[in-house]
C-alpha positions as semicolon CSV with decimal commas, in nm:
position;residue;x (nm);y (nm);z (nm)
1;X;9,483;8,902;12,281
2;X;9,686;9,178;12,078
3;X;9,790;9,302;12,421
4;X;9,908;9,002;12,521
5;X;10,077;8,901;12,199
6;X;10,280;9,283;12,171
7;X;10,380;9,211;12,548
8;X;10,534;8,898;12,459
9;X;10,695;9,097;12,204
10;X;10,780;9,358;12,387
11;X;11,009;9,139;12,562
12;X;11,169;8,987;12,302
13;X;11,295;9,243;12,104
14;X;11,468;9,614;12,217
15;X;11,175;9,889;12,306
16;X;11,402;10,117;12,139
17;X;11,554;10,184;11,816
18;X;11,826;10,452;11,790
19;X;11,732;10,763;11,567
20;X;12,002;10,660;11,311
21;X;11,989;10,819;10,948
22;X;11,747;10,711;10,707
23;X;11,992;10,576;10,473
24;X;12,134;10,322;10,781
25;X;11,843;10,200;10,958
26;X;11,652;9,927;10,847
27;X;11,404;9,989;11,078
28;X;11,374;10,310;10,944
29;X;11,008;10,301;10,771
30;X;11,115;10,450;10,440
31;X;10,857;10,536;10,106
32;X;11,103;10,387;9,918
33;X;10,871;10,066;9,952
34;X;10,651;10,009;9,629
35;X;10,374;9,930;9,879
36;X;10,285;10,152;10,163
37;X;10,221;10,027;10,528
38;X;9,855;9,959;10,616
39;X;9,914;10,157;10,945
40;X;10,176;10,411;10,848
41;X;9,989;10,577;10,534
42;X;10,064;10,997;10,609
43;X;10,036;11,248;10,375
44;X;10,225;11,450;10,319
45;X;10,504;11,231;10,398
46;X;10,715;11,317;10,711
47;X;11,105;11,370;10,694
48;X;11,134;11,084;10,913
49;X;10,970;10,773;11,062
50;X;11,088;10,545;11,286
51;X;10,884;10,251;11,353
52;X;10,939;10,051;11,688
53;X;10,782;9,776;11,848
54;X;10,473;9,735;11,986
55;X;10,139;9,977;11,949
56;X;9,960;10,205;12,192
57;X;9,635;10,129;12,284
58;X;9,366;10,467;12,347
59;X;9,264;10,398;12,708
60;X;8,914;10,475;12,784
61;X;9,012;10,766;12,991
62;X;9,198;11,000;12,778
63;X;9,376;11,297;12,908
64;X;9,586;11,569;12,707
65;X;9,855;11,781;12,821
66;X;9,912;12,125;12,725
67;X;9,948;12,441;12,854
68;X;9,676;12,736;12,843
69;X;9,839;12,932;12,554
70;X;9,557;13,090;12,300
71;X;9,781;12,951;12,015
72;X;9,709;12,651;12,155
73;X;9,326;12,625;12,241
74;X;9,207;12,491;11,873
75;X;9,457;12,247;11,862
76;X;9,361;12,113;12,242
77;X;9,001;12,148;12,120
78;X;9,023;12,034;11,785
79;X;9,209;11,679;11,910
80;X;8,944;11,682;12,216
81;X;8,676;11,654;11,952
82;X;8,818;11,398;11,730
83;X;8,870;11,148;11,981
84;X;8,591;11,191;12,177
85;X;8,331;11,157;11,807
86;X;8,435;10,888;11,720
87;X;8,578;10,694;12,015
88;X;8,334;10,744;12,271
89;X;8,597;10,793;12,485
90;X;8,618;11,023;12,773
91;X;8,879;11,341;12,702
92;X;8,998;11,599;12,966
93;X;9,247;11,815;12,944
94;X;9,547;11,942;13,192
95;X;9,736;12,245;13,151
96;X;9,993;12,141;13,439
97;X;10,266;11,866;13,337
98;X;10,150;11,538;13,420
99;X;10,352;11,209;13,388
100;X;9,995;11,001;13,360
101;X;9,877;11,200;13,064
102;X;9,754;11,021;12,773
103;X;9,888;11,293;12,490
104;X;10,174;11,557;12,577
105;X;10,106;11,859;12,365
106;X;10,512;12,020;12,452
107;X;10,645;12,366;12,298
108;X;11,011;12,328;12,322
109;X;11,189;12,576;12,622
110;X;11,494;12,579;12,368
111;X;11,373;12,610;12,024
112;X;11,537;12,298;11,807
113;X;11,708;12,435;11,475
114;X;11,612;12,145;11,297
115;X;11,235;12,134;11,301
116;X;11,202;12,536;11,238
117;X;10,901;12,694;11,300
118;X;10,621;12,485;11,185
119;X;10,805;12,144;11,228
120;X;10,717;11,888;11,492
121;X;10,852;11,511;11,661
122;X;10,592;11,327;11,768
123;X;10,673;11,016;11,967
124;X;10,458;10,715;12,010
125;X;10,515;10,481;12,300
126;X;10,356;10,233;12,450
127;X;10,147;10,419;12,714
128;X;10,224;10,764;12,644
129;X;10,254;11,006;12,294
130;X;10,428;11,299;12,290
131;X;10,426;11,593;12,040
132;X;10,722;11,839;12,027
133;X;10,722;12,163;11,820
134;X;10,911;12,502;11,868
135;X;10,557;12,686;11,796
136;X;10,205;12,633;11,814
137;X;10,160;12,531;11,469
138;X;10,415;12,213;11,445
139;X;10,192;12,102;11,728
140;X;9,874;12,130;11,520
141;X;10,074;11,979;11,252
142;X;10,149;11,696;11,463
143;X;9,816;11,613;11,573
144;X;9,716;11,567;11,216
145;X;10,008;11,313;11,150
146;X;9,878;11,138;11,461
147;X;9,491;11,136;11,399
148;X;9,673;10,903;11,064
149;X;9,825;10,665;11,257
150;X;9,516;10,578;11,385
151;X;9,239;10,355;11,257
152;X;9,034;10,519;11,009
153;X;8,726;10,514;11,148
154;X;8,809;10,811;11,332
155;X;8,743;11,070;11,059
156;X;8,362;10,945;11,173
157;X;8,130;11,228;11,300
158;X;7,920;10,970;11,523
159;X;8,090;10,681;11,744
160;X;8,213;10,361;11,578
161;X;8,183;10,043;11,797
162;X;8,398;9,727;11,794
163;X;8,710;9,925;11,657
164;X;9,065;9,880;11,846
165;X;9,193;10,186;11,865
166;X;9,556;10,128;11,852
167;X;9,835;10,310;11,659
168;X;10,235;10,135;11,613
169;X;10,491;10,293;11,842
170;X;10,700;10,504;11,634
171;X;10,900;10,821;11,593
172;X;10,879;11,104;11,409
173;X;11,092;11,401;11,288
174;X;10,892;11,618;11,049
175;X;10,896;11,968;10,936
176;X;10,775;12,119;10,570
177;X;11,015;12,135;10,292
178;X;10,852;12,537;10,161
179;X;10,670;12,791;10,349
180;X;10,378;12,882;10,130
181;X;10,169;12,558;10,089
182;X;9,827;12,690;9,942
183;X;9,529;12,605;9,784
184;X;9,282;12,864;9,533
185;X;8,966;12,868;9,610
186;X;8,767;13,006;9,318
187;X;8,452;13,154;9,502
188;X;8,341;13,421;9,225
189;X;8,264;13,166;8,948
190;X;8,052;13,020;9,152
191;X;7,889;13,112;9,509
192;X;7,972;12,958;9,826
193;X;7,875;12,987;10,173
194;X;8,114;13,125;10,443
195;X;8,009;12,764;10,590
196;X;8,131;12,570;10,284
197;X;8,441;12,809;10,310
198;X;8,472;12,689;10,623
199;X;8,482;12,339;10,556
200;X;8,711;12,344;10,279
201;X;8,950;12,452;10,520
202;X;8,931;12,217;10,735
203;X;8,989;11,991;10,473
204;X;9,325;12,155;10,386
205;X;9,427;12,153;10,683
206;X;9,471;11,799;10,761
207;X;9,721;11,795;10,490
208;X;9,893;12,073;10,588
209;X;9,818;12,338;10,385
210;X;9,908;12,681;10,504
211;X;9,736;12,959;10,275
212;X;9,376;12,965;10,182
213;X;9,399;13,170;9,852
214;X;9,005;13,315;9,781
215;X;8,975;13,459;9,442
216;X;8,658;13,715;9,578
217;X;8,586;13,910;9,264
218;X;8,569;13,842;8,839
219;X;8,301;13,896;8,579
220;X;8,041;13,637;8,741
221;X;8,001;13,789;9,078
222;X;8,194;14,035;9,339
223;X;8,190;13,847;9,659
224;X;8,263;14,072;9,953
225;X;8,112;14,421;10,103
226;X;8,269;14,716;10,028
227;X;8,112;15,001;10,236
228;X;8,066;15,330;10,033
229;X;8,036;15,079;9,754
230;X;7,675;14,933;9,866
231;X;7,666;14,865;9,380
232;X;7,902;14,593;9,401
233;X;7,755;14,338;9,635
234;X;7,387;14,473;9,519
235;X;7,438;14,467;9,153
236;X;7,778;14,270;9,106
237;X;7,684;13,971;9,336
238;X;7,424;13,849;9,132
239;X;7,338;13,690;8,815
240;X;7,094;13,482;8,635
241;X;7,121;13,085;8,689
242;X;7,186;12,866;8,452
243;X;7,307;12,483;8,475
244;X;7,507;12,295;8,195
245;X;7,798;12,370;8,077
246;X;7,929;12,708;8,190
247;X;8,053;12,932;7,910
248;X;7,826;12,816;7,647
249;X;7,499;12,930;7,817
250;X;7,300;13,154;7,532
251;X;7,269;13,534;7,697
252;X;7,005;13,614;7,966
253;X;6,689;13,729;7,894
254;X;6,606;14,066;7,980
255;X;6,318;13,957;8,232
256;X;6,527;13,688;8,357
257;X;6,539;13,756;8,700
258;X;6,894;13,775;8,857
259;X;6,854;13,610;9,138
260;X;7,179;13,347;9,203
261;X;7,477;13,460;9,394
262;X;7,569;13,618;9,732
263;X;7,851;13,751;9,905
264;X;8,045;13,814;10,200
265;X;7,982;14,110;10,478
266;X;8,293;14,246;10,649
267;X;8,194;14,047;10,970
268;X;8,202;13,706;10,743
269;X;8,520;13,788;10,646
270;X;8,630;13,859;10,987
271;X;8,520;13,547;11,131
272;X;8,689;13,334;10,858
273;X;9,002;13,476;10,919
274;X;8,987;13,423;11,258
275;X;8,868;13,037;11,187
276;X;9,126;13,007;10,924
277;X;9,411;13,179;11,210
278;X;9,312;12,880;11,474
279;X;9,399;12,707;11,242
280;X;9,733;12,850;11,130
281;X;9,617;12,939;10,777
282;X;9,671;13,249;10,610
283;X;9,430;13,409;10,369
284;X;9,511;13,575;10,071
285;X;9,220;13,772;9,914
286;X;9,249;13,799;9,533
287;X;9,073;14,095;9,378
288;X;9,122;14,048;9,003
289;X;9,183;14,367;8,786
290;X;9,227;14,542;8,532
291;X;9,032;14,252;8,345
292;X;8,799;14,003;8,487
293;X;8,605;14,273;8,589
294;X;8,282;14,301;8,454
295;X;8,074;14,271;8,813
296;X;8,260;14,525;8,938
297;X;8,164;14,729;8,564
298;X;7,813;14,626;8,593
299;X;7,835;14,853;8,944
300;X;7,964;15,128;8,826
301;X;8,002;15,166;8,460
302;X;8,179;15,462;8,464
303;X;8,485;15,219;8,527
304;X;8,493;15,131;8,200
305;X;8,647;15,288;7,889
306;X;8,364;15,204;7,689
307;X;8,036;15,426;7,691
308;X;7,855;15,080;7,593
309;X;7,905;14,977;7,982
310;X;7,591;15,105;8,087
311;X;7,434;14,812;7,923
312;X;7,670;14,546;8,047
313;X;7,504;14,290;8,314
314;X;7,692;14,027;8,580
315;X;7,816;13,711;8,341
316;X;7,582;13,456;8,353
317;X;7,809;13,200;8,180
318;X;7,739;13,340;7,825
319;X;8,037;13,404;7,570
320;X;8,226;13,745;7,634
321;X;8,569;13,646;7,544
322;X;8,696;13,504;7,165
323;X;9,007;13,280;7,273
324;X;9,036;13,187;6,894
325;X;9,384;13,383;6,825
326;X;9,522;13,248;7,137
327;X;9,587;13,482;7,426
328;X;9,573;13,766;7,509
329;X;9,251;13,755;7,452
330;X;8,979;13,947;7,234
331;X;8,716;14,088;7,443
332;X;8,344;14,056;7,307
333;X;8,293;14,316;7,556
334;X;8,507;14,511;7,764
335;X;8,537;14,338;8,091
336;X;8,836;14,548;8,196
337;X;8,932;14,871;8,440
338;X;9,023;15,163;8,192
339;X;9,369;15,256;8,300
340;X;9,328;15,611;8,196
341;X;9,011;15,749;8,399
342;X;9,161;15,827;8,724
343;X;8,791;15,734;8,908
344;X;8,981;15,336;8,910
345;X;9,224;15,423;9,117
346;X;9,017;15,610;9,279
347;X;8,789;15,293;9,361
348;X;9,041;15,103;9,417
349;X;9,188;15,268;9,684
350;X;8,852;15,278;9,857
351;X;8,879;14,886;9,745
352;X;9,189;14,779;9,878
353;X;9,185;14,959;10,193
354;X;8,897;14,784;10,312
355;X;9,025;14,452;10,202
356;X;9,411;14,552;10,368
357;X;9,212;14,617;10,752
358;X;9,000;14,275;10,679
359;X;9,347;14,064;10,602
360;X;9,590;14,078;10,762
361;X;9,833;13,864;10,578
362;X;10,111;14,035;10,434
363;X;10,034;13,961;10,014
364;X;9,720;14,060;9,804
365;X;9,700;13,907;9,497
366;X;9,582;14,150;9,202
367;X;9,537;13,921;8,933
368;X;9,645;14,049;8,633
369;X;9,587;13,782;8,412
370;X;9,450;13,735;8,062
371;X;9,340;14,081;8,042
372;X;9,173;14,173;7,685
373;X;9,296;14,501;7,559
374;X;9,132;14,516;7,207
375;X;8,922;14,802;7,371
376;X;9,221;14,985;7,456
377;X;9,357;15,007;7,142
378;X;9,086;15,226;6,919
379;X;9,017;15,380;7,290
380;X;9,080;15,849;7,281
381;X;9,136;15,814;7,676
382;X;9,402;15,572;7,664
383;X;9,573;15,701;7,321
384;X;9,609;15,988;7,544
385;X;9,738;15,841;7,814
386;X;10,006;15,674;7,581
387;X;10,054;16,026;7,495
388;X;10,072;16,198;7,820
389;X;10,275;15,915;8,010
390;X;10,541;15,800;7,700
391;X;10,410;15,449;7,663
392;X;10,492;15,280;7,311
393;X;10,283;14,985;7,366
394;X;9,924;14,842;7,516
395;X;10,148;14,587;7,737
396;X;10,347;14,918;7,873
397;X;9,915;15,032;7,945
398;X;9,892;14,747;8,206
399;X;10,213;14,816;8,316
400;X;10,129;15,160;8,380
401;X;9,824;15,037;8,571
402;X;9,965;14,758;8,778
403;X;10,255;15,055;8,893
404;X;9,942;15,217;8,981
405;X;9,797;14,958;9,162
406;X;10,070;14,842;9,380
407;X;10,136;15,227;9,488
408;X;9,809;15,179;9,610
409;X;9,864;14,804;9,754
410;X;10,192;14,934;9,962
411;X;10,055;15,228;10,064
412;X;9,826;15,004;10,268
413;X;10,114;14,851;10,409
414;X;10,104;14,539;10,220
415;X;10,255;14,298;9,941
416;X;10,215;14,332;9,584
417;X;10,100;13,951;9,421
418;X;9,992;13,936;9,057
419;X;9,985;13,689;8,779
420;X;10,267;13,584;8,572
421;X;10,145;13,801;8,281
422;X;10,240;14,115;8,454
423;X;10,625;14,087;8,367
424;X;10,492;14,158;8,000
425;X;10,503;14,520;8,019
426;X;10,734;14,519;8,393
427;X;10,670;14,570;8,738
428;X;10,856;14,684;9,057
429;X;11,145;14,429;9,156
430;X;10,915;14,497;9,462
431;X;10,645;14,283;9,278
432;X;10,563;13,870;9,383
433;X;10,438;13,683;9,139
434;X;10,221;13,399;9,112
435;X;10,307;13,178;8,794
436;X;10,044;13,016;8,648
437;X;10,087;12,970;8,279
438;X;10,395;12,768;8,277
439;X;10,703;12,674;8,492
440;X;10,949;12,936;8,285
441;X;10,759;13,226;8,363
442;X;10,806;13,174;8,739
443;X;11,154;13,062;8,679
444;X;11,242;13,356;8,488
445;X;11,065;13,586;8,740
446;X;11,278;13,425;9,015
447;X;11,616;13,490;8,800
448;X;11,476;13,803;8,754
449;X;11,498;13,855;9,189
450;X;11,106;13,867;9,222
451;X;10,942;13,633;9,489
452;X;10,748;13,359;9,350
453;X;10,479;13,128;9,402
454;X;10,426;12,790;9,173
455;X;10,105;12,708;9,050
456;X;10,135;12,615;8,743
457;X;9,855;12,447;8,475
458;X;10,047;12,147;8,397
459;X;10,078;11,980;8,742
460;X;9,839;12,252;8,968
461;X;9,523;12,371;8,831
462;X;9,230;12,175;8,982
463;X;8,967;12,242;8,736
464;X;9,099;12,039;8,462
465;X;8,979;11,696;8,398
466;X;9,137;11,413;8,597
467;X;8,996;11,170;8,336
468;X;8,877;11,076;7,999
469;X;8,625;11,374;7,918
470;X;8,378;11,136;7,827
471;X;8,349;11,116;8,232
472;X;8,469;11,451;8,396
473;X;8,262;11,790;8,360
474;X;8,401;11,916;8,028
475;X;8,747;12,162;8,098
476;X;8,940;12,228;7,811
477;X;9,262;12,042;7,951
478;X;9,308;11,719;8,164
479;X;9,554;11,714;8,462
480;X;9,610;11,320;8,613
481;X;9,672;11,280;8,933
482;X;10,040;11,121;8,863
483;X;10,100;11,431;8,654
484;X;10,013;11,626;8,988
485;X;10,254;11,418;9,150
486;X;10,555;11,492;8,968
487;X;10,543;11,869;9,044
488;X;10,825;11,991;9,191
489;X;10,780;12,377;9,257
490;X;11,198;12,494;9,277
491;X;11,296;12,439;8,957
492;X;11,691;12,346;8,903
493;X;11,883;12,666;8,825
494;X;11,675;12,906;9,034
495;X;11,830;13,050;9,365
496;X;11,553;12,848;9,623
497;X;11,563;13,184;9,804
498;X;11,287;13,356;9,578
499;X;11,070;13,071;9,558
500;X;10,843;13,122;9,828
501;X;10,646;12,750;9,778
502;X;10,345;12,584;9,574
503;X;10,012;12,617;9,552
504;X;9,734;12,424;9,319
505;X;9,417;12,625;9,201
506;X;9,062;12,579;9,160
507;X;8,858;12,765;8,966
508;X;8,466;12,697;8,948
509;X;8,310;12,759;8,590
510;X;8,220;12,407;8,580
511;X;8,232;12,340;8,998
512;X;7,886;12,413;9,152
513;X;7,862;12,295;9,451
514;X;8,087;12,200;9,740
515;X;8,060;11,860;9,701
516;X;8,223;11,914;9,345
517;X;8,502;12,130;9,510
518;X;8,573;11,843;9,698
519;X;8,601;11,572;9,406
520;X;8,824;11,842;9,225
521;X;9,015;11,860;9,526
522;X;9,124;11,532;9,625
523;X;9,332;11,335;9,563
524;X;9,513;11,553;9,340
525;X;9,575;11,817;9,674
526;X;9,736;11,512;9,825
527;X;9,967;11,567;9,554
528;X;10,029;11,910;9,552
529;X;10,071;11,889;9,957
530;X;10,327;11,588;9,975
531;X;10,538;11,811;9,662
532;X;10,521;12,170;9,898
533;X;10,627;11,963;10,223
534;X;10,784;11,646;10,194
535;X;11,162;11,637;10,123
536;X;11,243;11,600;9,738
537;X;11,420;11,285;9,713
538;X;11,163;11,110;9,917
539;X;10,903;11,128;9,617
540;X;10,784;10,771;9,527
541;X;10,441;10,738;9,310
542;X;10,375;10,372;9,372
543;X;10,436;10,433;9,725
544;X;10,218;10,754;9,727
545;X;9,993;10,586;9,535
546;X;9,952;10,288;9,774
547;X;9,939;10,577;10,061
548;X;9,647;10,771;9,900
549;X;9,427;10,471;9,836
550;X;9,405;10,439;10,237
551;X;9,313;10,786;10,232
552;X;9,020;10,700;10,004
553;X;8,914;10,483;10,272
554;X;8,932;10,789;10,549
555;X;8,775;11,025;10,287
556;X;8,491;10,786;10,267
557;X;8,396;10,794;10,653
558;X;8,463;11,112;10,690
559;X;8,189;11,231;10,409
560;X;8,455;11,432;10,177
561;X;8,450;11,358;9,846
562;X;8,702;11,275;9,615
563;X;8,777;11,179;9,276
564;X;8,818;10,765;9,182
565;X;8,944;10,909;8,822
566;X;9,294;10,737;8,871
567;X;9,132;10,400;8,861
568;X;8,994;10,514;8,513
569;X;9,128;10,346;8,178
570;X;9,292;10,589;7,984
571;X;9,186;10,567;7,614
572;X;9,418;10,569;7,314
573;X;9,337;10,521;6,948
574;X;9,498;10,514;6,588
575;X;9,418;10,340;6,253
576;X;9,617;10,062;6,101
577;X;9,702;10,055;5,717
578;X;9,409;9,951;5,614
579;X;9,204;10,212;5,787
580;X;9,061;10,009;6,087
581;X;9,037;10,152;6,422
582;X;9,245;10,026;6,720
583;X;9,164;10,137;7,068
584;X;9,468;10,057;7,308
585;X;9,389;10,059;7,704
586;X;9,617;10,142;7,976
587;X;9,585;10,251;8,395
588;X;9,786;10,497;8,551
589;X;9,852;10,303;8,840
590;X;10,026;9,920;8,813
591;X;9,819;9,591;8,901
592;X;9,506;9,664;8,765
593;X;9,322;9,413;8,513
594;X;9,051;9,603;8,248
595;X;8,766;9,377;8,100
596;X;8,571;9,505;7,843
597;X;8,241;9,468;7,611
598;X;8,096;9,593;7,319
599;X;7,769;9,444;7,315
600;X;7,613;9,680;7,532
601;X;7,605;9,492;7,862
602;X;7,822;9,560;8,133
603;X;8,155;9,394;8,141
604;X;8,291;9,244;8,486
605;X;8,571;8,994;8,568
606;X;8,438;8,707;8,377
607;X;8,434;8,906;8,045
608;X;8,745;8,937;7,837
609;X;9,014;9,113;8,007
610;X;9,226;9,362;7,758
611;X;9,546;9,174;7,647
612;X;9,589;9,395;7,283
613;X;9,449;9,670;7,136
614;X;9,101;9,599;7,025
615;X;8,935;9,657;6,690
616;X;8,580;9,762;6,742
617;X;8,317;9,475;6,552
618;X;8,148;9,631;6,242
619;X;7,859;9,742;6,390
620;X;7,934;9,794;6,745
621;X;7,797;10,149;6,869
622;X;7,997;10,122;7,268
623;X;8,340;9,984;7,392
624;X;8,228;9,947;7,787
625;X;8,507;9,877;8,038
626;X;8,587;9,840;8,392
627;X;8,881;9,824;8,620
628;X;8,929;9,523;8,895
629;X;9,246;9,434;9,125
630;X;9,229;9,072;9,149
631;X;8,806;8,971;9,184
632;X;8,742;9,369;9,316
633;X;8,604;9,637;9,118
634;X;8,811;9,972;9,165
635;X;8,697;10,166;8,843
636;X;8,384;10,314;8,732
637;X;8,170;10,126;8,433
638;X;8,297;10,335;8,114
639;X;8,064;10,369;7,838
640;X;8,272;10,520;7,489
641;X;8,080;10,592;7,196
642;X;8,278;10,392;6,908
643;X;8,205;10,713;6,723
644;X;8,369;10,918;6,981
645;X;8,695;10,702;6,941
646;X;8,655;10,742;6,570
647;X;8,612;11,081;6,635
648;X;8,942;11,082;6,790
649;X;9,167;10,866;6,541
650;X;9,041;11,130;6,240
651;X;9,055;11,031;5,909
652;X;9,361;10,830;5,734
């Protein structure tokens, strides 16, 4: 019947629209919409989309045209398996043009200026879809708009009957608005397989995400094999386990037995750059010195500055920093690289030549950050070193040592990339850096003429809490998804030249498992990926917003997690004159209607819905509350402790 019906109008209306600007076309599909369309949700969002009349429908016999180029072979193989999962359908593939093929995988004879190198059109007609790119990768970028225009029940991985598997003719113009478009990937914290590394990329991918950052090495666990350094995957890969709340475990006991962890051999690492190169990602490896280095310490001790290092074990999660003066800061024991013994560099040359022949992208990252020098500073080697080399200062120490380091990084042939904090004592102009404590530092960097990456806390760090911390594992800072959203990594005033892109991190104190990685992950990566790709002026919460909750819906068959936390009611309290406590309610995204209780039961829609801030009865011990749109839960149950929110008003 919906053949027959989009034949009929088919032939009442022009098969064509002309590609006119987005600003004159009204049948431009635009984001500027509040609401987005039920069968044109993509993220990120493309350049431009054209939506003409009509819809294609997947025949049963599916064949896709492309030719036999290597660069091409995941992409063929990757689409092959998609459609025939969850389809059923049958899928063959032609490498010779053919005017009856299904899908027309097309690299462009003349390369078209517009689109650039990782830019695609795809075109969706009636019988036929065509993708367009100048290289292999604004193909594969192409097939993942296109596996969104159809229904979601093909992110399945088994065949779903009684679906139509149709899509709305329409054109596209897309290509990304930055070149680096990454995601951290905290795997020292805690350990994960090179299978779960695996399918965090594939994740990534479908949003377009470029560069796999992996942050191998820090003081719970060195993560890949060194050979001639057999101490740091057999001592520094390994620690005691403990579940709670990392950073507040009490110390391992000596018979303990140290038995969590694991780590990567050079063949792992091989074959995940190769999987991540099918599917045009780059990874950066991060090996984090001078601090954050106590696995590599509890290896070989003689790293250290500090004699006491023979005794120092893996971190199981116990305290061994004191962040109560702020940052930098004080070490409760010395988890850093001694600048001054010339066996570091030493190491680390045997370190980062391995790591240079595994990678081959251009950049590793050398961390850098939050490096606790109170050893330094009553330390004989380094007060000589101050001595010997003229430095005035311990920040001019690090900066000796990250000079050091990047000799050694270039001498491999590669890229220098370090935390923000390394301008504090000056680098190279040679020197990228990734900023991570705040916009400025990049920004000044950049004015500065040093490449730059974005990442910073308030708008990119995964780890934090997405929600009221009476529901998220306990971070010490809380990052909403519509904060995510408003990240914009090429901040007015800086030449975009140095800004190489935007990235969002994800440490794992508090992630352990993949299944957490995931909730952590998404949605706020949709974020982060339509603000690294999508053209600036096309940002639009309500439209995103409307966009991502169809993406919950693809998550869901697909098996990823995600986070619901934006549904969440976001808690805020104060006391009146007279000392009573008012708890106001609000949602972070429109057209949502909160119902509460306080009598311990479980509020739904015929409960009172939150009109004005409400003043907790005398002996009430839980406000519980719930998010609906219209008669439809969309929120999880929340249970707040009235002493919690009392807690939080303080005293008056």
């Amino acid at each position: 019947m919906r053949l027959i019906v989009s034949f009929f109008l088919l032939l009442l209306t022009c098969t064509h629209v002309s590609a006119q600007s987005i600003e004159g076309n009204p049948e431009t599909f635009s984001n500027n919409e509040p609401v987005a369309n039920t069968e044109i949700a993509i993220i990120p969002e493309p350049v431009t989309v054209i939506k003409q009349a009509g819809h294609f429908i997947l025949p049963a016999n599916i064949t896709i045209q492309a030719s036999r180029s290597a660069e091409l072979k995941q992409t063929v193989a990757f689409l092959q398996e998609r459609l025939t999962t969850a389809t059923g359908h049958y899928v063959t593939t032609v490498s010779s043009p053919s005017p009856a093929a299904t899908f027309r995988l097309i690299l462009n004879e003349k390369a078209d200026g517009t689109i650039g190198a990782e830019g695609y059109q795809l075109s969706v007609g009636l019988k036929q879809v065509t993708i367009r790119a100048n290289k292999p990768a604004g193909l594969f970028y192409g097939v993942q708009t296109l596996l969104q225009l159809l229904p979601k029940e093909i992110e399945s991985k088994e065949e779903v009957k009684g679906i139509k598997w149709t899509m709305p003719c329409v054109e596209i113009t897309d290509y990304p608005r930055l070149g680096w478009r990454g995601l951290m990937f905290d795997v020292a914290r805690h350990w994960f397989t090179k299978q779960e590394v695996k399918q965090y990329i594939d994740a990534m991918v479908r949003y377009k995400y470029n560069i796999l950052h992996l942050h191998l090495a820090d003081d719970e666990g060195w993560r890949i094999e060194i050979k001639g350094l057999p101490k740091l995957t057999e001592i520094g890969a390994w620690r005691v386990n403990r579940t709670g709340t990392f950073g507040d475990f009490i110390p391992p006991k000596p018979e303990e037995p140290r038995n969590y962890g694991g780590f990567y051999t050079q063949e792992d690492i091989k074959e995940l750059v190769q999987y991540a190169k099918e599917r045009f990602v780059n990874i950066m490896p991060e090996i984090d010195v001078p601090g954050h280095s106590l696995a590599a310490i509890a290896a070989y001790p003689e790293l250290s500055c500090t004699p006491d290092a023979v005794n120092y074990k893996v971190r199981s999660g116990e305290k061994i920093m004191d962040w109560s003066r702020g940052a930098p800061p004080q070490g409760i024991v010395d988890n850093t690289l001694c600048p001054a013994n010339e066996k570091v560099y030493v190491f680390l040359d045997t370190v980062f030549s391995q790591v240079a022949k595994l990678f081959p992208f251009e950049y590793i990252h050398v961390g850098g950050d939050e490096v606790a020098r109170n050893f330094w500073e009553k330390n004989d080697q380094i007060a000589a070193l101050m001595k010997r080399e003229g430095l005035k200062t311990i920040p001019e120490v690090q900066a000796y040592f990250e000079k050091r380091v990047e000799q050694i990084i270039t001498s491999k042939g590669k890229k220098f990339m370090a935390w923000d904090e390394v301008l504090e004592g000056g680098v190279s102009q040679s020197a990228a850096v990734m900023s991570w404590r705040d916009m400025k530092y990049g920004t000044e960097a950049a004015k500065a003429g040093h490449e730059v990456v974005m990442s910073p806390t308030q708008f990119a760090y995964l780890d934090y809490m997405q929600a009221d911390v009476m529901t998220e594992p306990k971070v010490y800072a809380s990052l909403r998804l519509s904060k995510s959203y408003e990240f914009d990594p090429v901040p007015e005033g800086v030449n975009p030249i140095y800004i190489k892109g935007g990235q969002a991190n994800l440490w794992t104190e508090q992630v352990y498992n993949i299944r957490q990685a995931e909730y952590m992950t998404w949605p706020r990566g949709f974020a982060i990926a339509e603000s690294v790709w999508s053209p600036k002026e096309k940002k639009n919460w309500p439209n995103f917003f409307a966009r991502t909750e169809q993406h919950f819906k693809r998550l869901d068959i697909a098996e990823t997690k995600y986070a619901p936390s934006v549904y969440d009611p976001i808690f805020s309290v104060k006391r009146s004159a007279d000392k009573q406590l008012a708890v106001s309610l609000s949602t972070e995204v429109e057209g949502l209607d909160m119902y509460y209780s306080f009598d311990n039961s479980f509020p739904d829609h015929f409960y009172p819905k939150y009109t004005t801030p409400l003043v907790p009865p005398i002996d009430a011990k839980v406000l519980k509350v719930i998010t609906y749109r219209g008669k439809t839960p969309v929120g999880r149950m929340m249970n707040m402790p009235i002493e919690e929110l009392e807690k939080r008003a303080g005293k008056k």
